[in-house]
N, CA, C and O atoms as a GROMACS GRO file, in nm:
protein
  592
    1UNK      N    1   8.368  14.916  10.832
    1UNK     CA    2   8.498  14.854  10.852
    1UNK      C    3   8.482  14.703  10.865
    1UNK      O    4   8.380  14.663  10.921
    2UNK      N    5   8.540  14.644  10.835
    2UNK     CA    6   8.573  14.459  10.830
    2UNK      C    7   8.647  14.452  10.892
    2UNK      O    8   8.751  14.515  10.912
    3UNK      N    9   8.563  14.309  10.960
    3UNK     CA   10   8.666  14.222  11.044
    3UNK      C   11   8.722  14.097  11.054
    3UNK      O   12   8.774  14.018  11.133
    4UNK      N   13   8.680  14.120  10.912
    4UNK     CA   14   8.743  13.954  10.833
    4UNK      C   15   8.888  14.006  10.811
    4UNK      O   16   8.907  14.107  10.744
    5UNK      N   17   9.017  13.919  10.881
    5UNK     CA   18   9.137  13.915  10.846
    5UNK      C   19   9.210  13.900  10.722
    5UNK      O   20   9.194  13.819  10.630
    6UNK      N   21   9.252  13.946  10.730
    6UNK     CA   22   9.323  13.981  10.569
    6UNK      C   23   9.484  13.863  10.595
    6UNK      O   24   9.571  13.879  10.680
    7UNK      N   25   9.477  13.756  10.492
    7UNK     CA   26   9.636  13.663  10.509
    7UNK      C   27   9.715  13.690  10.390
    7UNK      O   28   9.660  13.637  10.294
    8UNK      N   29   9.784  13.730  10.368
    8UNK     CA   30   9.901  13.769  10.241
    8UNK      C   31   9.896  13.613  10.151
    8UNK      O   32   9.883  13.500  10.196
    9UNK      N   33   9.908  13.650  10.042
    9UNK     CA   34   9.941  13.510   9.966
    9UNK      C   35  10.034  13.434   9.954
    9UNK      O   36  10.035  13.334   9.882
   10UNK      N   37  10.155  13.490  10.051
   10UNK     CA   38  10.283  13.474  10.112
   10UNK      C   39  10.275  13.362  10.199
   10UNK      O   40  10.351  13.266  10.207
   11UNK      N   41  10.154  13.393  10.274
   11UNK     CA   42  10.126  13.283  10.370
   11UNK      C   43  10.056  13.110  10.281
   11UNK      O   44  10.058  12.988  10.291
   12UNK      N   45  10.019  13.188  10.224
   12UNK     CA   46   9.936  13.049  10.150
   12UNK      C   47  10.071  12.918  10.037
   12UNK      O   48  10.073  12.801   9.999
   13UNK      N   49  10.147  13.029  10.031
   13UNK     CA   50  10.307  12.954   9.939
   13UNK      C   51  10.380  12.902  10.076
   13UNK      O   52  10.445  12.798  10.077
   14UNK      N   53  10.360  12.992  10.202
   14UNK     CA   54  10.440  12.898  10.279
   14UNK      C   55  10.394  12.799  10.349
   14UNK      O   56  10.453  12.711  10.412
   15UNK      N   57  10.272  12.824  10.330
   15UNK     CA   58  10.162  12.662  10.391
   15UNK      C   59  10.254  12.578  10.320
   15UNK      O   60  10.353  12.513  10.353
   16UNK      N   61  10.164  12.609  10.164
   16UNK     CA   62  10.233  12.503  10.018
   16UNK      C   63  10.353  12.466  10.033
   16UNK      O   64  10.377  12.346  10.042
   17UNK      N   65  10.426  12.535  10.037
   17UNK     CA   66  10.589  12.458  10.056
   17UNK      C   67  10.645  12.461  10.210
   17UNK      O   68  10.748  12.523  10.233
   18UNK      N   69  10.591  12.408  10.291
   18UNK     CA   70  10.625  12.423  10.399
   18UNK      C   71  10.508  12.250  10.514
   18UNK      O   72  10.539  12.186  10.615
   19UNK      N   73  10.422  12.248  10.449
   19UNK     CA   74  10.324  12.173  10.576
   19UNK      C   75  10.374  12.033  10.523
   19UNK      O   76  10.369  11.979  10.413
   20UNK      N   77  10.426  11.994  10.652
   20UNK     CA   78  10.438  11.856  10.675
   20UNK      C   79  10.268  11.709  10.669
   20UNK      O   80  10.258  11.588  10.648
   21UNK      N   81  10.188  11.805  10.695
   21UNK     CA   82  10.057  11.732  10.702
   21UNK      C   83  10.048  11.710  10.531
   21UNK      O   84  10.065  11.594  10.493
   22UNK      N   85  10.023  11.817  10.425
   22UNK     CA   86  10.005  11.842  10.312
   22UNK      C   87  10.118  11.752  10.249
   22UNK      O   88  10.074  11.670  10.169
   23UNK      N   89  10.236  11.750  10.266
   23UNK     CA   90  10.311  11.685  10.191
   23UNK      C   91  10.323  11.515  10.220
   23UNK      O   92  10.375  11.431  10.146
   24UNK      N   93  10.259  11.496  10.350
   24UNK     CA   94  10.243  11.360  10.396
   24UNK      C   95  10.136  11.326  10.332
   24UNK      O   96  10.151  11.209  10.296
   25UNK      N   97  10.039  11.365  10.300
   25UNK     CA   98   9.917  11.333  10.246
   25UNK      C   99   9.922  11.307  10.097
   25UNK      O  100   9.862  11.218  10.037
   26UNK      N  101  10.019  11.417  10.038
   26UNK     CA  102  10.011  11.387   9.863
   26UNK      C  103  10.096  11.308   9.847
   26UNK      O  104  10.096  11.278   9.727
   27UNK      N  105  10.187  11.245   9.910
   27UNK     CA  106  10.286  11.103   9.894
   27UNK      C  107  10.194  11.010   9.930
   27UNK      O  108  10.176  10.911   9.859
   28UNK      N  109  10.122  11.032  10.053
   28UNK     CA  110  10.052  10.906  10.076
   28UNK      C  111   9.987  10.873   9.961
   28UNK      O  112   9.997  10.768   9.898
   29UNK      N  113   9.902  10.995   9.929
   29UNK     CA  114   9.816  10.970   9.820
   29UNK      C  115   9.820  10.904   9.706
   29UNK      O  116   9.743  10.832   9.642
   30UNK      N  117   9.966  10.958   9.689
   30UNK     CA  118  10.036  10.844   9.545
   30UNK      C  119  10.068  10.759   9.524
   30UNK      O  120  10.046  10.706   9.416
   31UNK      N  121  10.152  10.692   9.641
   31UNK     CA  122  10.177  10.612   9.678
   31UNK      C  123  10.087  10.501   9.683
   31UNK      O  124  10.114  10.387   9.644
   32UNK      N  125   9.972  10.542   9.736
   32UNK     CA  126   9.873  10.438   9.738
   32UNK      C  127   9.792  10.406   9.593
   32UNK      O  128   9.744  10.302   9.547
   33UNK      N  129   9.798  10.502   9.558
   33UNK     CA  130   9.731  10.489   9.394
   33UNK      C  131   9.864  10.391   9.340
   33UNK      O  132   9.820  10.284   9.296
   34UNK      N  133  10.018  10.401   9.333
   34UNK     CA  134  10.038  10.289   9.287
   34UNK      C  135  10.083  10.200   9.279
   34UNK      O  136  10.146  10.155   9.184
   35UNK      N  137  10.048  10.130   9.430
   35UNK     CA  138  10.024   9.991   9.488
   35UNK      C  139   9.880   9.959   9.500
   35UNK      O  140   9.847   9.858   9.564
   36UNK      N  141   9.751  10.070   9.422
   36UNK     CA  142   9.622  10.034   9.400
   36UNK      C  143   9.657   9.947   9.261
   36UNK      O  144   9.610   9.835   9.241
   37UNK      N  145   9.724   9.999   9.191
   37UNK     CA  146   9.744   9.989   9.013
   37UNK      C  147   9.792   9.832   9.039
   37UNK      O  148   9.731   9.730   9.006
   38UNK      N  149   9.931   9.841   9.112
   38UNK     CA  150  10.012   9.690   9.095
   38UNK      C  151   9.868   9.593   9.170
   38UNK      O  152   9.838   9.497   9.099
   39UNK      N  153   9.777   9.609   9.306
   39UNK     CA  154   9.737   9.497   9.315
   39UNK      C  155   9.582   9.477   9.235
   39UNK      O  156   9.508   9.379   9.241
   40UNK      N  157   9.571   9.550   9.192
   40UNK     CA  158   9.406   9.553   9.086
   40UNK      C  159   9.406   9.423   9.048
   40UNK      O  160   9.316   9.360   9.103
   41UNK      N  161   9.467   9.364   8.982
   41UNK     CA  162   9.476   9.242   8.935
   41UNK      C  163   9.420   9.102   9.018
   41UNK      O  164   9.356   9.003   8.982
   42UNK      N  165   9.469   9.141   9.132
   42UNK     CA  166   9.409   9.056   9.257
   42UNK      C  167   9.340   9.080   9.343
   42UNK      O  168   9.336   9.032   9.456
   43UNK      N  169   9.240   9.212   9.260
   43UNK     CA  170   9.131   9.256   9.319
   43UNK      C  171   9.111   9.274   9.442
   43UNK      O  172   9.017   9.238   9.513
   44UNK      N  173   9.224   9.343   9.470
   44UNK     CA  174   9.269   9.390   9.601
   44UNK      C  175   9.344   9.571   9.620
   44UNK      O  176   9.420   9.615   9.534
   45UNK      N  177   9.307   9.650   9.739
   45UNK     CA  178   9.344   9.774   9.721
   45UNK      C  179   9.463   9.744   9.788
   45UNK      O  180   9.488   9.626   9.810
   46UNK      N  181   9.559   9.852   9.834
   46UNK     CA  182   9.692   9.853   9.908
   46UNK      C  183   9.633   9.885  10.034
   46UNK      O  184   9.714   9.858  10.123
   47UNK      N  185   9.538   9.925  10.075
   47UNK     CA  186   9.465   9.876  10.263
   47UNK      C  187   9.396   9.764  10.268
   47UNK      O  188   9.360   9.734  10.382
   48UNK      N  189   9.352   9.665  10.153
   48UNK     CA  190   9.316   9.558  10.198
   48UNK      C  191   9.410   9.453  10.213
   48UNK      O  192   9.404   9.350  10.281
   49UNK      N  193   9.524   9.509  10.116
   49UNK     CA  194   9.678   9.411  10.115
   49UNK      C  195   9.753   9.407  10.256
   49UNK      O  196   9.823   9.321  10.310
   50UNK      N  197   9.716   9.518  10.287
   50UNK     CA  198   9.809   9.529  10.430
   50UNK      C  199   9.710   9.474  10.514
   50UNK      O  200   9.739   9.360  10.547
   51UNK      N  201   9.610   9.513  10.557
   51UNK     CA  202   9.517   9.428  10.683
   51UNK      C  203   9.537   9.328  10.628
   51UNK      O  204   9.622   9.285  10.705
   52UNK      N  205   9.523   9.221  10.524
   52UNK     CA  206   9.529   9.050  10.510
   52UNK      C  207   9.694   9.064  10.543
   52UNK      O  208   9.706   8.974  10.626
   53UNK      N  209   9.780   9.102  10.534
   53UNK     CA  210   9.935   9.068  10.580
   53UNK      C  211   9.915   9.098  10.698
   53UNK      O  212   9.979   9.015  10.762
   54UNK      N  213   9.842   9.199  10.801
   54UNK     CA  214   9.861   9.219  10.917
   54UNK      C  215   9.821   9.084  10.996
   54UNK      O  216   9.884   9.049  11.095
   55UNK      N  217   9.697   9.003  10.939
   55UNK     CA  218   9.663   8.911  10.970
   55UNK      C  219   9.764   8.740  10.960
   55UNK      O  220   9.758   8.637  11.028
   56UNK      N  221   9.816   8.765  10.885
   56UNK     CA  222   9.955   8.673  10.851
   56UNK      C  223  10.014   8.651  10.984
   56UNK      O  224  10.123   8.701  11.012
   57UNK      N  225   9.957   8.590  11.053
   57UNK     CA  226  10.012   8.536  11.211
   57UNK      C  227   9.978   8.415  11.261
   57UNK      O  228   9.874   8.353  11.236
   58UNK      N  229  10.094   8.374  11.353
   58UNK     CA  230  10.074   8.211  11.375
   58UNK      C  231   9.921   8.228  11.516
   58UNK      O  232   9.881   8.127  11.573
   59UNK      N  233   9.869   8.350  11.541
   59UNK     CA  234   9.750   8.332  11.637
   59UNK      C  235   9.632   8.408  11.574
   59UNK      O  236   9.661   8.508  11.508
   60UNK      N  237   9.567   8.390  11.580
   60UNK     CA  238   9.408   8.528  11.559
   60UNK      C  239   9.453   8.657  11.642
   60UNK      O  240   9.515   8.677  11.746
   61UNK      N  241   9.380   8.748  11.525
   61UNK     CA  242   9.425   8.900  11.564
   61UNK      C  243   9.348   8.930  11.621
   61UNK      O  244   9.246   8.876  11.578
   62UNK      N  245   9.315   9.028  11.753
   62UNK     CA  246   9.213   9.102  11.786
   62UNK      C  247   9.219   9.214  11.725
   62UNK      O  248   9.318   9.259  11.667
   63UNK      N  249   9.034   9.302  11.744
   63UNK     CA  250   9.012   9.382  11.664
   63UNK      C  251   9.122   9.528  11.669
   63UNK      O  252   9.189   9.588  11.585
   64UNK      N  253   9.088   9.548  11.864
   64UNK     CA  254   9.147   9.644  11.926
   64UNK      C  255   9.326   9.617  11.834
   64UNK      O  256   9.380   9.698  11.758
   65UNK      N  257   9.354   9.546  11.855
   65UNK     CA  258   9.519   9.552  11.839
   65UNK      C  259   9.573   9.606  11.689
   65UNK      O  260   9.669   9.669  11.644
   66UNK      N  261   9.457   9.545  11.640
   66UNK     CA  262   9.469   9.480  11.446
   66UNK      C  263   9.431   9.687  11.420
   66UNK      O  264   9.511   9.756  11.356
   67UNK      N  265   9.346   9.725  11.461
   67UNK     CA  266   9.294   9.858  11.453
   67UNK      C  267   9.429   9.966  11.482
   67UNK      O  268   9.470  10.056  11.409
   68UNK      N  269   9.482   9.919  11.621
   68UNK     CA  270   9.556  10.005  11.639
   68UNK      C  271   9.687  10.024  11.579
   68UNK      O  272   9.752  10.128  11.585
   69UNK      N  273   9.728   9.888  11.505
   69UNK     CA  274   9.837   9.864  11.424
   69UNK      C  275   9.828   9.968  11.274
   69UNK      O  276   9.918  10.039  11.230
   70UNK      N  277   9.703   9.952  11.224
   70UNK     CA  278   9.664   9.991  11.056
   70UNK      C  279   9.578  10.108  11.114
   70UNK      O  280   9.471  10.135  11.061
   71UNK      N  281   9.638  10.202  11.260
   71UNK     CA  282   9.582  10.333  11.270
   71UNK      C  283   9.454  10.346  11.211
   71UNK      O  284   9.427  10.447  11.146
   72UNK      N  285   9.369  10.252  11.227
   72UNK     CA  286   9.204  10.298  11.204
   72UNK      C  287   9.152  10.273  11.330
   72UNK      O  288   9.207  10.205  11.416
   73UNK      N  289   9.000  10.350  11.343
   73UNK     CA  290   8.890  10.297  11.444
   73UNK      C  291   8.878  10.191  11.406
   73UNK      O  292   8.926  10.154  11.299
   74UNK      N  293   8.798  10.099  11.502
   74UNK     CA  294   8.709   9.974  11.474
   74UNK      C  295   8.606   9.986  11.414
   74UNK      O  296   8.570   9.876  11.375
   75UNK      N  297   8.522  10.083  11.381
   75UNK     CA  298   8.450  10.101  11.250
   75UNK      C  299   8.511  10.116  11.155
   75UNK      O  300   8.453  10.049  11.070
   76UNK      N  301   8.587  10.158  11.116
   76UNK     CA  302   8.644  10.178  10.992
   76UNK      C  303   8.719  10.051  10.976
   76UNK      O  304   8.738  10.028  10.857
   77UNK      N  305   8.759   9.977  11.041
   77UNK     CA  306   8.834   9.841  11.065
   77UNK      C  307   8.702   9.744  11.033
   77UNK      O  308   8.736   9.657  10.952
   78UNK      N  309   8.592   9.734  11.064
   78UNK     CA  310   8.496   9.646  11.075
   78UNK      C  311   8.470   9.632  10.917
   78UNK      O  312   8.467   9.530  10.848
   79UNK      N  313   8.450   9.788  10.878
   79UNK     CA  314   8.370   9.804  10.726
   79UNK      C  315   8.502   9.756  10.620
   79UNK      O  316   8.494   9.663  10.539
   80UNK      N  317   8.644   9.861  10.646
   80UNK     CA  318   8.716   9.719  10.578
   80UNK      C  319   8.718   9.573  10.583
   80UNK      O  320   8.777   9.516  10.492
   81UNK      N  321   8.669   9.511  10.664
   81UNK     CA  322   8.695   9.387  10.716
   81UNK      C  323   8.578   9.343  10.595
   81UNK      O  324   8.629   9.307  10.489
   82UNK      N  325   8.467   9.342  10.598
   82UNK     CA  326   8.342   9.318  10.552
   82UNK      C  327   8.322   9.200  10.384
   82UNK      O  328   8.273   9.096  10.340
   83UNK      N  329   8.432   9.362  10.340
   83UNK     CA  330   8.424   9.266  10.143
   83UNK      C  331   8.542   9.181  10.180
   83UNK      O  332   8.570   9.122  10.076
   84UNK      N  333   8.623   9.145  10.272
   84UNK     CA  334   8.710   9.055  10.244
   84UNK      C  335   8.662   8.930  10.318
   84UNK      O  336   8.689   8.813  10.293
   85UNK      N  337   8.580   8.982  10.421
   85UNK     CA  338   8.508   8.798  10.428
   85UNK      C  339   8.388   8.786  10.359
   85UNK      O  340   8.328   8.683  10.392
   86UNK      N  341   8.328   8.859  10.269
   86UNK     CA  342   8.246   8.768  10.126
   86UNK      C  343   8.310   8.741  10.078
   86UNK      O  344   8.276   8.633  10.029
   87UNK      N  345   8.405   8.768  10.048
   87UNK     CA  346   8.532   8.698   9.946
   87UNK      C  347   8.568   8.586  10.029
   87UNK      O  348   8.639   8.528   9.946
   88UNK      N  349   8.574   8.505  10.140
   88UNK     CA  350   8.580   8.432  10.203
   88UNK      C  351   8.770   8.415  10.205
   88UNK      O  352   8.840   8.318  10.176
   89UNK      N  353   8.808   8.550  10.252
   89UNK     CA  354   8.968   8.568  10.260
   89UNK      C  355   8.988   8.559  10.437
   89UNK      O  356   9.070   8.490  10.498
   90UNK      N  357   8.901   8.636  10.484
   90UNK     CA  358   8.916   8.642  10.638
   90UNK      C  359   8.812   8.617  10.732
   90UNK      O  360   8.696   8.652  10.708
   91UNK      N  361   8.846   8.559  10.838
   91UNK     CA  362   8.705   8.516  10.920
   91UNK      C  363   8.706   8.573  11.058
   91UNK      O  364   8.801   8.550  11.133
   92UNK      N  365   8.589   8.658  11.102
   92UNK     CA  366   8.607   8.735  11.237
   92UNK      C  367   8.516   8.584  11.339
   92UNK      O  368   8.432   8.507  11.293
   93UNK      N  369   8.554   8.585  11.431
   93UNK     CA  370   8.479   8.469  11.543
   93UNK      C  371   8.510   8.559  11.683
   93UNK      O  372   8.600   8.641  11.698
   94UNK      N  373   8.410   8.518  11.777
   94UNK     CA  374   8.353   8.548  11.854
   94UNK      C  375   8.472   8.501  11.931
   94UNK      O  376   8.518   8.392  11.899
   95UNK      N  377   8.548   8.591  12.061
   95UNK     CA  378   8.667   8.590  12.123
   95UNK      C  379   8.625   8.505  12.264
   95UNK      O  380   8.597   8.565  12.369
   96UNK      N  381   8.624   8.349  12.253
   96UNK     CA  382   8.605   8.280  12.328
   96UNK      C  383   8.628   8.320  12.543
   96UNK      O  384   8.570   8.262  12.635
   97UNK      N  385   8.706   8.408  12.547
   97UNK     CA  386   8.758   8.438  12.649
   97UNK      C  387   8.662   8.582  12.712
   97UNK      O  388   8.622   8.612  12.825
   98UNK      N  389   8.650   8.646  12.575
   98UNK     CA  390   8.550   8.751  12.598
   98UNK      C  391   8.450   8.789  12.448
   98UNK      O  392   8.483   8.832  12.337
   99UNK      N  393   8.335   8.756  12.499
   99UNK     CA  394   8.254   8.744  12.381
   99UNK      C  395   8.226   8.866  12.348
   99UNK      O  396   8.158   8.879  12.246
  100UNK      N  397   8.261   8.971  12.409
  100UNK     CA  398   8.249   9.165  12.304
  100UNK      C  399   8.369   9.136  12.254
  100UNK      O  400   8.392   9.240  12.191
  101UNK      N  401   8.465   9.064  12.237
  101UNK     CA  402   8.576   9.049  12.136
  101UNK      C  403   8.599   8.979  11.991
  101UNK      O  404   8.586   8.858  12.009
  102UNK      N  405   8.616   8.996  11.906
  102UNK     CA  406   8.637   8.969  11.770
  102UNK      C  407   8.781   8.931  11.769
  102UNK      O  408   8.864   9.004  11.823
  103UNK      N  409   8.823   8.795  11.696
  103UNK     CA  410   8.937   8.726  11.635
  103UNK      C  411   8.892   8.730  11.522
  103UNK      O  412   8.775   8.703  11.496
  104UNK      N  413   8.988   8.768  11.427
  104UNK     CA  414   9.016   8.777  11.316
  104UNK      C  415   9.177   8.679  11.283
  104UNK      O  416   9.292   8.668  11.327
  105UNK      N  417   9.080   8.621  11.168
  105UNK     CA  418   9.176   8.476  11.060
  105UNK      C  419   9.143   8.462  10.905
  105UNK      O  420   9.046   8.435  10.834
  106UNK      N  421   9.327   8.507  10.888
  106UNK     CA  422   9.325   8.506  10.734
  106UNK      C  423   9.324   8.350  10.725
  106UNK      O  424   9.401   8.268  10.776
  107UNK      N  425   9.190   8.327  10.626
  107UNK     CA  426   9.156   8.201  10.548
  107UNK      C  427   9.267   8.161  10.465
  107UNK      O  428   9.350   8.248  10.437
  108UNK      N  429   9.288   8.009  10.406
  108UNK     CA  430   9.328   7.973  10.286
  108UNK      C  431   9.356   8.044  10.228
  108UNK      O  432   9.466   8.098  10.220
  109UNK      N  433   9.197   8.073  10.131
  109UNK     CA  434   9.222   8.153  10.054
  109UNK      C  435   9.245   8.298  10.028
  109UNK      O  436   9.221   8.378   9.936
  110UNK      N  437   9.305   8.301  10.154
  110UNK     CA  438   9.320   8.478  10.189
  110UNK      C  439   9.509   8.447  10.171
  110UNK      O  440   9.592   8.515  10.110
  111UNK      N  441   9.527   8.326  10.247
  111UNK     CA  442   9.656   8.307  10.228
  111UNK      C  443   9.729   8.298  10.096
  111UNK      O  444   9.843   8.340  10.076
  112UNK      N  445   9.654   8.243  10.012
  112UNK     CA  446   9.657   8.191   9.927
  112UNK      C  447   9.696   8.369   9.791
  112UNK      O  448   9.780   8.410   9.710
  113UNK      N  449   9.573   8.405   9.851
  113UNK     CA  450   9.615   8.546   9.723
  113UNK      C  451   9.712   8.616   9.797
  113UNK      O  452   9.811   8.648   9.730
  114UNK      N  453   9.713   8.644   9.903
  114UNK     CA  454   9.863   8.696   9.961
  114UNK      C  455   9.955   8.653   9.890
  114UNK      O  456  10.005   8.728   9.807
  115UNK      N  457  10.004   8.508   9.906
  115UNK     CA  458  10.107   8.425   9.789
  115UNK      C  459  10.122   8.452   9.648
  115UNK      O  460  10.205   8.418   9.564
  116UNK      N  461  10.011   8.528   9.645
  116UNK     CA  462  10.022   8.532   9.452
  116UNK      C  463  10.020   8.721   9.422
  116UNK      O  464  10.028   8.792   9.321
  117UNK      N  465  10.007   8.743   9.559
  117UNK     CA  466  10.039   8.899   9.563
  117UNK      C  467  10.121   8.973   9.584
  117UNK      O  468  10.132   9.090   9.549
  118UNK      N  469  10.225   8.873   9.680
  118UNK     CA  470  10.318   8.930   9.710
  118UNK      C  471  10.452   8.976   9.638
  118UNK      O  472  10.508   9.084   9.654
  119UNK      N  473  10.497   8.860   9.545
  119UNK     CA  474  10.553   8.902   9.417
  119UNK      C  475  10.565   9.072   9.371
  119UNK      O  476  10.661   9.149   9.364
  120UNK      N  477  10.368   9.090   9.334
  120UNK     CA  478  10.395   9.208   9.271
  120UNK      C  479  10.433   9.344   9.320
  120UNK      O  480  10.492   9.434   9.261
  121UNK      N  481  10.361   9.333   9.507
  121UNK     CA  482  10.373   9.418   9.577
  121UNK      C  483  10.554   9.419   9.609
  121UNK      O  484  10.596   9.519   9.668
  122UNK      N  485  10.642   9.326   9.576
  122UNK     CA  486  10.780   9.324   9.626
  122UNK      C  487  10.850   9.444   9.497
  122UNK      O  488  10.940   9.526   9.518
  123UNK      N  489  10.773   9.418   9.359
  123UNK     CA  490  10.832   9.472   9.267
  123UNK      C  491  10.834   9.639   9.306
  123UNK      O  492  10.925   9.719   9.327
  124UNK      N  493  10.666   9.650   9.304
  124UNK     CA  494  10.599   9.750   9.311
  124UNK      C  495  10.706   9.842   9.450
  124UNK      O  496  10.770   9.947   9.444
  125UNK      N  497  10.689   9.762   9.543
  125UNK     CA  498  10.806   9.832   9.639
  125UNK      C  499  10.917   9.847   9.610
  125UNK      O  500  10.951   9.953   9.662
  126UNK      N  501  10.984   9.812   9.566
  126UNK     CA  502  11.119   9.806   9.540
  126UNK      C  503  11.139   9.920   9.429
  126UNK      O  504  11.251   9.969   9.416
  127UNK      N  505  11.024   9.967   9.344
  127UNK     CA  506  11.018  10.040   9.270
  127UNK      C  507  11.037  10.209   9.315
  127UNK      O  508  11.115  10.297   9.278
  128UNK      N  509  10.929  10.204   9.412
  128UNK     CA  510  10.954  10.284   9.564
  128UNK      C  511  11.046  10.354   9.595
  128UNK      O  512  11.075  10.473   9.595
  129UNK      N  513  11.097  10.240   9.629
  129UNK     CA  514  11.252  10.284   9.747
  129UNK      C  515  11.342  10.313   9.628
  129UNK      O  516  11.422  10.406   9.633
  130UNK      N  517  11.333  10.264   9.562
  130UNK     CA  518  11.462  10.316   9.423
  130UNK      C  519  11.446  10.483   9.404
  130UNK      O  520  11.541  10.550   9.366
  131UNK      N  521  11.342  10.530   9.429
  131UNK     CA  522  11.298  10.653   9.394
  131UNK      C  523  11.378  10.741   9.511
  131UNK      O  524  11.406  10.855   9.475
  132UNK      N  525  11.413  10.710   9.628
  132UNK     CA  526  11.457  10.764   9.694
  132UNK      C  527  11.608  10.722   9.725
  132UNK      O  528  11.650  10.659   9.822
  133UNK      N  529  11.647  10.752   9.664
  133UNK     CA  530  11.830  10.734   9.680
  133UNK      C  531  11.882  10.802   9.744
  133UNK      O  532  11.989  10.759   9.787
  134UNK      N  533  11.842  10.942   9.789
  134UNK     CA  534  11.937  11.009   9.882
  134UNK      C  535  11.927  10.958  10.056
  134UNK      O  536  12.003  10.924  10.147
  135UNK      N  537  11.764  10.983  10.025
  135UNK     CA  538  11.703  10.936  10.174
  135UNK      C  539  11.727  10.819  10.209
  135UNK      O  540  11.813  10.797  10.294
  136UNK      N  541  11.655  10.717  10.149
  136UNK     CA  542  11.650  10.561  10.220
  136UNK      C  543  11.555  10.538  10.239
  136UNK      O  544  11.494  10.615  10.314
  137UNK      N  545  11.486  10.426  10.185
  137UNK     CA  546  11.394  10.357  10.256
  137UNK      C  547  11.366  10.365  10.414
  137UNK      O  548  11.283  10.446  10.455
  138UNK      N  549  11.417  10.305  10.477
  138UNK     CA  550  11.508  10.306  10.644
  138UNK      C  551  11.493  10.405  10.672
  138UNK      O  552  11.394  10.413  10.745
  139UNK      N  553  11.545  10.508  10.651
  139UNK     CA  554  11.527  10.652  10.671
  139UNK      C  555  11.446  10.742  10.736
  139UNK      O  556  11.444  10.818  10.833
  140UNK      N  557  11.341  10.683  10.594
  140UNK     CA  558  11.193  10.761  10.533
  140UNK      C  559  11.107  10.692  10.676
  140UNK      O  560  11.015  10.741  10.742
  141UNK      N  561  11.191  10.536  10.693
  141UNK     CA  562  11.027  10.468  10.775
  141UNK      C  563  11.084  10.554  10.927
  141UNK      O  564  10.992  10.614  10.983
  142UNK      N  565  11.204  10.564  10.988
  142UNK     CA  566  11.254  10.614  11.094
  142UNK      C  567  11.212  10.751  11.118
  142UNK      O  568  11.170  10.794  11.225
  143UNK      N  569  11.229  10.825  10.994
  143UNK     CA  570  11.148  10.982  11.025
  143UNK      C  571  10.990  10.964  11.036
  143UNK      O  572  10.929  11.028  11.122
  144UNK      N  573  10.916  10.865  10.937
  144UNK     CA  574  10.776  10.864  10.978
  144UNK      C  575  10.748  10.787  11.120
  144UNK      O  576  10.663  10.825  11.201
  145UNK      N  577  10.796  10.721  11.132
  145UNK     CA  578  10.758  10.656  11.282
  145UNK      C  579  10.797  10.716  11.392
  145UNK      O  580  10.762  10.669  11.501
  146UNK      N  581  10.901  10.868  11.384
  146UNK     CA  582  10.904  10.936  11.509
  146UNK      C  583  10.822  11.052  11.470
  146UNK      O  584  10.848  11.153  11.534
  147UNK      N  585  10.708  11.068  11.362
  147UNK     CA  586  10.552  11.188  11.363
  147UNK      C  587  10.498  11.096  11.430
  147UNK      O  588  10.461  11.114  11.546
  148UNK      N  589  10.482  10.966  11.358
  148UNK     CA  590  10.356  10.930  11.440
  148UNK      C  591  10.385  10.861  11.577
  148UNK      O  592  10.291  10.828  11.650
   0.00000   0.00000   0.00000
C-alpha cells in the first residue's frame, strides 16, 4: 500500500488559475523583460534603472533604507550596486557618522544616463498602463501595495 498522496489534476488547474503568487510572478516577469528591451540601449536592466532613480535624491542613500525600499537584502543590494560603480554611475562612501554604514551617490554620470533614459522608460510605461484600461494604473499600484 502507498503513502504517497494522490492530488486530482483539478487541483493543479486551480493552483493555475487561481495563485496570486504565480500570476504576480508571470506579470512581473514580463513586465520586466519589457522595460529590459526599452532600456538595453543604455545598457541598463529595469532593476538597475530603478536603484539609480531610487538614488535620485537631494541627500546620500543608506544601504539599510535603499534595500528596504527595492525589497532586496543588502547582499543582493551590494552585488547590484557593484557593475554600476565600474561604470562610474554610483558611489558607495563610508557613513561618516557610523563607519559599518554605506552612503550611496548617483554620480554625474549616473545622472546623466538617467536623463537620457528616462524618455524611453516614460514611453515604455505609458505603454503599460494603456494595457490596462479597466483596472488603472492607480489601481493596480493600490492593490499591490496592500500584498505587500
Amino acid at each position: 500500500m502507498s503513502t504517497t498522496p494522490v492530488l486530482p489534476f483539478e487541483t493543479t488547474l486551480e493552483v493555475r488559475d487561481t495563485c496570486l503568487c504565480l500570476h504576480t510572478q508571470r506579470a512581473a516577469r514580463r513586465i520586466g523583460r519589457r522595460f529590459d528591451d526599452a532600456l538595453r540601449p543604455f545598457g541598463l536592466t529595469n532593476g538597475q534603472f530603478s536603484l539609480l532613480m531610487s538614488l535620485n535624491r537631494p541627500e546620500p542613500a543608506r544601504m539599510g533604507g535603499l534595500a528596504e525600499l527595492l525589497a532586496v537584502d543588502r547582499t543582493t543590494l551590494t552585488a547590484a550596486l557593484k557593475p554600476l560603480q565600474r561604470r562610474g554611475l554610483v558611489e558607495v562612501a563610508r557613513d561618516p557618522a557610523d563607519a559599518r554604514s554605506r552612503l550611496l551617490t548617483l554620480t554625474a554620470a549616473g545622472l546623466d544616463l538617467l536623463a537620457r533614459a528616462l524618455p524611453v522608460w516614460r514611453v515604455a510605461h505609458a505603454e503599460m498602463e494603456a494595457r490596462l484600461p479597466e483596472l488603472g494604473g492607480d489601481a493596480l499600484r493600490r492593490a499591490l501595495g496592500a500584498l505587500a
